[in-house]
PAZAPA-4460 file (N, C-alpha, C; in steps of 0.05 Angstrom, whole numbers, plus 32768, in hexadecimal, padded with zeros to 4 digits):
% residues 147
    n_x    n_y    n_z   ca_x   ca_y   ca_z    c_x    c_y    c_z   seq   type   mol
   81DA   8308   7FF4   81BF   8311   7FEF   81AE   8309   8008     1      X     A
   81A2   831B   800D   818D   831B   802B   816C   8306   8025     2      X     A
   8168   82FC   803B   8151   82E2   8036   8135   82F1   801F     3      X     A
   8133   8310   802A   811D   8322   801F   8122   8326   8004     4      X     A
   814A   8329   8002   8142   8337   7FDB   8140   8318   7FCC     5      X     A
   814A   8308   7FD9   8149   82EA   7FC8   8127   82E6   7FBF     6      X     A
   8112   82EF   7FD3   80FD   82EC   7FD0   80EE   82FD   7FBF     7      X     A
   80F5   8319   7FBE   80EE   8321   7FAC   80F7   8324   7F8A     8      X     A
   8116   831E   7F88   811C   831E   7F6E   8117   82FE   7F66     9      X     A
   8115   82EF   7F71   8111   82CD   7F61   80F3   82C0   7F62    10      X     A
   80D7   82D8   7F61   80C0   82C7   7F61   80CA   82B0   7F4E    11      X     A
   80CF   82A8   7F3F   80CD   828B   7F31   80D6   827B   7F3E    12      X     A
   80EC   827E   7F49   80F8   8267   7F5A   80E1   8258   7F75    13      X     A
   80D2   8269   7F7C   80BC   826B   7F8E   80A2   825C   7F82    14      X     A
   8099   8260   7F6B   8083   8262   7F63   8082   824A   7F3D    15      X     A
   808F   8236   7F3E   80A2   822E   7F21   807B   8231   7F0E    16      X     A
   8084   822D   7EF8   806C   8226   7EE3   805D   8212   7EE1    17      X     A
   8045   820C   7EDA   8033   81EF   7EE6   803C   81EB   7EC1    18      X     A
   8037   81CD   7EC5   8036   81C1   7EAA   802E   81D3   7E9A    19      X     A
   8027   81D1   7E7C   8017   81D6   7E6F   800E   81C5   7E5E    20      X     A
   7FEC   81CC   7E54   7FDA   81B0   7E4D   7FEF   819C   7E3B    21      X     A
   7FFA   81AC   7E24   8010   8197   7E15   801D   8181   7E2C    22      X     A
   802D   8196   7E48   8043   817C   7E4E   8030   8171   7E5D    23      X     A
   8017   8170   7E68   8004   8166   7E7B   7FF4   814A   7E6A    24      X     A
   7FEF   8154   7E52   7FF6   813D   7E3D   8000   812C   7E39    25      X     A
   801B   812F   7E34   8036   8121   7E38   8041   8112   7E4A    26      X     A
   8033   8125   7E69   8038   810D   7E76   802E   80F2   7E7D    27      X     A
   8011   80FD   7E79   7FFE   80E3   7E79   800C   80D2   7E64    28      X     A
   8013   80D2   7E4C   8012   80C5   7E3A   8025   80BB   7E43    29      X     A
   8048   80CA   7E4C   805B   80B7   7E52   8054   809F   7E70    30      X     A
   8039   80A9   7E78   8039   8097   7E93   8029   8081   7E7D    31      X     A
   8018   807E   7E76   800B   8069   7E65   8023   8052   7E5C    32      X     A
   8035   806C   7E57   8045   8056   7E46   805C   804A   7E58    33      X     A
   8057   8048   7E72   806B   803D   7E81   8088   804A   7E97    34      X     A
   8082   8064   7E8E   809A   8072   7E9A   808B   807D   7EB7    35      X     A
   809C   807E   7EC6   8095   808D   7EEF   8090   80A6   7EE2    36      X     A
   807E   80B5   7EF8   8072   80D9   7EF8   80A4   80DE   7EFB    37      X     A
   80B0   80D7   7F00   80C9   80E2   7F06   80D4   80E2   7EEB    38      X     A
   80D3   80C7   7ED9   80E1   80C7   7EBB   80D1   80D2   7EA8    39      X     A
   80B7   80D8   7EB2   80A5   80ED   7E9C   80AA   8109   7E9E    40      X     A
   80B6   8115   7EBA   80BB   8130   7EC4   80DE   8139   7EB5    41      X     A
   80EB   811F   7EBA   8104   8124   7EA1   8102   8125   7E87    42      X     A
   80EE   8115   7E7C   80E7   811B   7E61   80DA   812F   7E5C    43      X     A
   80C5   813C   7E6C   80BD   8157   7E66   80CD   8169   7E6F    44      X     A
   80E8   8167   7E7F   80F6   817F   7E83   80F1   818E   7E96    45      X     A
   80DA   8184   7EAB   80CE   8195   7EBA   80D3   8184   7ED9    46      X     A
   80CF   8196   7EF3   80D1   818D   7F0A   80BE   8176   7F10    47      X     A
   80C9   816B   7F26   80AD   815E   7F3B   809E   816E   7F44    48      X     A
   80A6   818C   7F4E   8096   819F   7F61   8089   81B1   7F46    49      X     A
   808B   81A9   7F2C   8078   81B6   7F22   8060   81A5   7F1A    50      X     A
   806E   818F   7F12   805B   817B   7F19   8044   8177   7F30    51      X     A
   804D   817A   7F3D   8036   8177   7F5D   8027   818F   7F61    52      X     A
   8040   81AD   7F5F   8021   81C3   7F55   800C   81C1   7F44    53      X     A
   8013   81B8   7F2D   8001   81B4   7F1E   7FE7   81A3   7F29    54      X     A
   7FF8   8185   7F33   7FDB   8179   7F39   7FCD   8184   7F4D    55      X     A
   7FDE   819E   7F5E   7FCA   81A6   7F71   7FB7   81B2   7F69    56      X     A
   7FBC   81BD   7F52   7FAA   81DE   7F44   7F9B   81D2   7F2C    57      X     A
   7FA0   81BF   7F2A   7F8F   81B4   7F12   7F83   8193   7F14    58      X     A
   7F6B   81A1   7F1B   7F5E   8185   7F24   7F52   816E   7F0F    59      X     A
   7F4A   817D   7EF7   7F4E   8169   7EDE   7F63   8155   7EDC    60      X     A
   7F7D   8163   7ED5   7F97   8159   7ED1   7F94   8142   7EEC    61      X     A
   7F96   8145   7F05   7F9B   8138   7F1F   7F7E   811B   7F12    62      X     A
   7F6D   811B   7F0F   7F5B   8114   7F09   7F69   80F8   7EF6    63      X     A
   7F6A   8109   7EE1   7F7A   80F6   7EC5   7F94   80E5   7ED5    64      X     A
   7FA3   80F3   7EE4   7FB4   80E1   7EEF   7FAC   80C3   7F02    65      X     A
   7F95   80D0   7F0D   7F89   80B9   7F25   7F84   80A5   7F0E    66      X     A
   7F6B   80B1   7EF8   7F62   809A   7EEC   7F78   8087   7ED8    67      X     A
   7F93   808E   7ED1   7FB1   8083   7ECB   7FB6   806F   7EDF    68      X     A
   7FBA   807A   7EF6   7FCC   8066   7F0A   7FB5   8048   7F0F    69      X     A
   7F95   8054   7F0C   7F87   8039   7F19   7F89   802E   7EFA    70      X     A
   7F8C   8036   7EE2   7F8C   8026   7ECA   7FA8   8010   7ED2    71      X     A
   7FC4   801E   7EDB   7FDE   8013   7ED7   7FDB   8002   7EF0    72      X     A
   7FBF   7FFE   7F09   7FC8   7FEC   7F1E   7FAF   7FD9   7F11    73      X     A
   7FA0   7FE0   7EFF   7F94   7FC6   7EF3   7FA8   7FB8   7EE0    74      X     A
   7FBC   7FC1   7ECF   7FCA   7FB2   7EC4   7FD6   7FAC   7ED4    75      X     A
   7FE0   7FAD   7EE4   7FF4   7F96   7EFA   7FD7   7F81   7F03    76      X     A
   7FCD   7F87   7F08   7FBC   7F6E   7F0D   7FB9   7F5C   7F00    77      X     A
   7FB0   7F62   7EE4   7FAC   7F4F   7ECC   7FC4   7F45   7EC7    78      X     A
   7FE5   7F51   7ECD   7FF7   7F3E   7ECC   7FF8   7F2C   7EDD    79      X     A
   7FF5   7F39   7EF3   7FF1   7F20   7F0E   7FE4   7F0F   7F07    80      X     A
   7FCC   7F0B   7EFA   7FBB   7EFB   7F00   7FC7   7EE1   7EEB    81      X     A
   7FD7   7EF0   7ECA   7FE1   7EDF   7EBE   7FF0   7ED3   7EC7    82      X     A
   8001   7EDD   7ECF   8020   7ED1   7EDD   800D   7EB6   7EF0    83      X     A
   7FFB   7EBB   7EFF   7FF6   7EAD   7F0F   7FE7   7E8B   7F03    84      X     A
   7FD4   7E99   7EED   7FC8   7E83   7ED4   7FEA   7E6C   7ED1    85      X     A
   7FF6   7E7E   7EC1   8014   7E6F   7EBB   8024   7E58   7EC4    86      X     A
   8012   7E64   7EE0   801E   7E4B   7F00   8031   7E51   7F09    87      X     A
   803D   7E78   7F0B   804E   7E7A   7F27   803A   7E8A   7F3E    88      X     A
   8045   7E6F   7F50   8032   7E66   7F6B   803C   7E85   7F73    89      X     A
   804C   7E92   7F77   804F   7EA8   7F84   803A   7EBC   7F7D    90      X     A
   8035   7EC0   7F64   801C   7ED6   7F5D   8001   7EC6   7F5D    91      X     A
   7FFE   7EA8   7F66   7FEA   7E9F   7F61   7FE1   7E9C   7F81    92      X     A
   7FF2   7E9F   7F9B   7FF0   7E9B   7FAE   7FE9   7EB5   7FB8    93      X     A
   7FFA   7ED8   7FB3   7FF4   7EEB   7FB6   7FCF   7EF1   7FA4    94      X     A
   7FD2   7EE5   7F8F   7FAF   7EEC   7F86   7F9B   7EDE   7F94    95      X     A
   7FA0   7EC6   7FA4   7F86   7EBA   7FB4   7F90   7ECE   7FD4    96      X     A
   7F97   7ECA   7FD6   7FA7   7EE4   7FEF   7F88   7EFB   7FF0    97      X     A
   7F97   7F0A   7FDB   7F88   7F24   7FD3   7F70   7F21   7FC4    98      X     A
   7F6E   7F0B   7FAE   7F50   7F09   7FA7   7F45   7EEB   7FAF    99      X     A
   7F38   7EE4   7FC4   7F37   7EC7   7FC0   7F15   7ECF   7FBC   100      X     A
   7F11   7EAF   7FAC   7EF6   7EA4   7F9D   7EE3   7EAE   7FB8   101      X     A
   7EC8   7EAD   7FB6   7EB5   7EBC   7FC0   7EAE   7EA0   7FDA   102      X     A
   7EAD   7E8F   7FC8   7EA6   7E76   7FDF   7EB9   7E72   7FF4   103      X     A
   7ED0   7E7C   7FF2   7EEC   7E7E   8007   7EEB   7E94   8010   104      X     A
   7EDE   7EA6   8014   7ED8   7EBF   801E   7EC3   7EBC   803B   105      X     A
   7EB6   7EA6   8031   7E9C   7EAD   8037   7EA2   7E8A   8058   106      X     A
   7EB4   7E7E   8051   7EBF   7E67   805F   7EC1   7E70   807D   107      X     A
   7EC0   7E71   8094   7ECF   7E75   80AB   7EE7   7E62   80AC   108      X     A
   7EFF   7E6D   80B8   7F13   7E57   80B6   7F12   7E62   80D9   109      X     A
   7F0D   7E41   80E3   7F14   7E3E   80FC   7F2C   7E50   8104   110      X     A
   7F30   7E57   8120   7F4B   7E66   812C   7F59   7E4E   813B   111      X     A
   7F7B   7E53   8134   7F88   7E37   8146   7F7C   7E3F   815F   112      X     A
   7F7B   7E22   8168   7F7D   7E27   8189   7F60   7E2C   8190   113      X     A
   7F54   7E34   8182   7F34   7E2F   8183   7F24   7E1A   8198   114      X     A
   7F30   7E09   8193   7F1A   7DE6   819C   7F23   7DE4   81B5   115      X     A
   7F44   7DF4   81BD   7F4D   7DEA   81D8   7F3A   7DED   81FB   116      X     A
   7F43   7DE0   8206   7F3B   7DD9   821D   7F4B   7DFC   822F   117      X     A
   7F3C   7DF9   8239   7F4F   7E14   8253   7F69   7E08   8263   118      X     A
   7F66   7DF0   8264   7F7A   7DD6   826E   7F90   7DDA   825B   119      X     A
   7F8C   7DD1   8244   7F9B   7DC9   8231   7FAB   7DEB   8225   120      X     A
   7F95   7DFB   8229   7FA6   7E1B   8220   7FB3   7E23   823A   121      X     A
   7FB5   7E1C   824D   7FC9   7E1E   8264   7FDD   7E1A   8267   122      X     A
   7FE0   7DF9   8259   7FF0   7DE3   8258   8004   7DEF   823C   123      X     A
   7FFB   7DFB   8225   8008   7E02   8212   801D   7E1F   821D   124      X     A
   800D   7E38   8230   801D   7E48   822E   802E   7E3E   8241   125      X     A
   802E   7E2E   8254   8044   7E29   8272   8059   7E1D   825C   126      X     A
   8051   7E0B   8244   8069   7DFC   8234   8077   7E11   8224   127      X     A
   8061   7E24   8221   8072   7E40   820E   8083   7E4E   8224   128      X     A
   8082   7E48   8234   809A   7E56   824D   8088   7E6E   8258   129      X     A
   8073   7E71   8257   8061   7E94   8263   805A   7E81   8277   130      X     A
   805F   7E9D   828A   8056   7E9B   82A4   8037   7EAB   82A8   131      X     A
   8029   7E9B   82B3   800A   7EA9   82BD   800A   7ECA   82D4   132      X     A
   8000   7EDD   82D5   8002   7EEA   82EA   7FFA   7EDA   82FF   133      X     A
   8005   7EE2   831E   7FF3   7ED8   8337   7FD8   7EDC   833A   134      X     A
   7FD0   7EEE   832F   7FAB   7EF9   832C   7FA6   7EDD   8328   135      X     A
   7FAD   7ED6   830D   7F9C   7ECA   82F5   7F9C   7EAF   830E   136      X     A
   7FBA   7EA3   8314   7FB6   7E80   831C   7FA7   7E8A   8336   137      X     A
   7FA2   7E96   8346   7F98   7E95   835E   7F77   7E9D   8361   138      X     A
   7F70   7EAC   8346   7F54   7EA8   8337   7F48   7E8B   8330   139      X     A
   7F59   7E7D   8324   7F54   7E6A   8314   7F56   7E53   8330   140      X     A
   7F61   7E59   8345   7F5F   7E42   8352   7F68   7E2A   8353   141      X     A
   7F7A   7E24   833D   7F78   7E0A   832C   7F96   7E01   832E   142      X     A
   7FA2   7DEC   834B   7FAF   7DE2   834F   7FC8   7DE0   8332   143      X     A
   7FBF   7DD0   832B   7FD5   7DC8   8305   7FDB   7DE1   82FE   144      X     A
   7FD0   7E00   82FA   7FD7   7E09   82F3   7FED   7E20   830C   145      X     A
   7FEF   7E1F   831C   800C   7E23   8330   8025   7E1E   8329   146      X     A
   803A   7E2F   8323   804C   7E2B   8317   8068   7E13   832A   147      X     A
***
């Protein structure tokens, strides 16, 4: 079969069916309840690519989905935050990470290496093994720092 008759005898294959309100329903509900847009698309029987037309052509539906996923990344938070109450330091170290208290926000934390001398930051990169360009030591003038 030639690329042209495939195109004209299989619009469906081209063009599949958008949800309908029932499975657009359905899927919200199976996402509520824990299943991926992929294990809701097997339980409704239907594609991913009809799936994604849909949310292109139906901006309600796309809508209801956004406001799903920020509901399902607030429940991960509220677990985080438990888990972290509980005392594992790992979710309790990732939540000051990502949310720390307002007064720790608001702190400057000095930068290493801050207080140093131009002497003393010279003295650190020659021990880190970097070499200065010739510009820089013959700018600087500065005997000690000659390799």
């Amino acid at each position: 079969m030639l690329w042209n008759e495939s195109l004209e005898t299989t619009p469906q294959l081209l063009k599949p069916a958008l949800l309908t309100s029932d499975q657009q329903a359905e899927f919200l509900e199976l996402l509520t309840k824990g299943a991926s847009p992929f294990g809701a698309c097997e339980k409704l029987e239907c594609s991913q690519l009809q799936l994604a037309l849909t949310l292109a052509q139906d901006a309600e539906f796309s809508e209801k989905l956004k406001a799903i996923k920020e509901i399902q990344g607030q429940n991960v938070v509220a677990m985080l935050y438990q888990a972290a109450l509980k005392g594992n330091v790992t979710a309790q170290q990732f939540w000051l990470r990502h949310q720390p208290p307002a007064d720790w926000r608001l702190a400057a934390s000095p930068l290493e290496g801050q207080d140093l001398s131009d002497a003393d930051l010279f003295d650190r990169c020659r021990e880190a093994g970097l070499d200065f360009p010739p510009e820089l030591t013959a700018r600087l003038a500065t005997p000690d720092l000659e390799a």
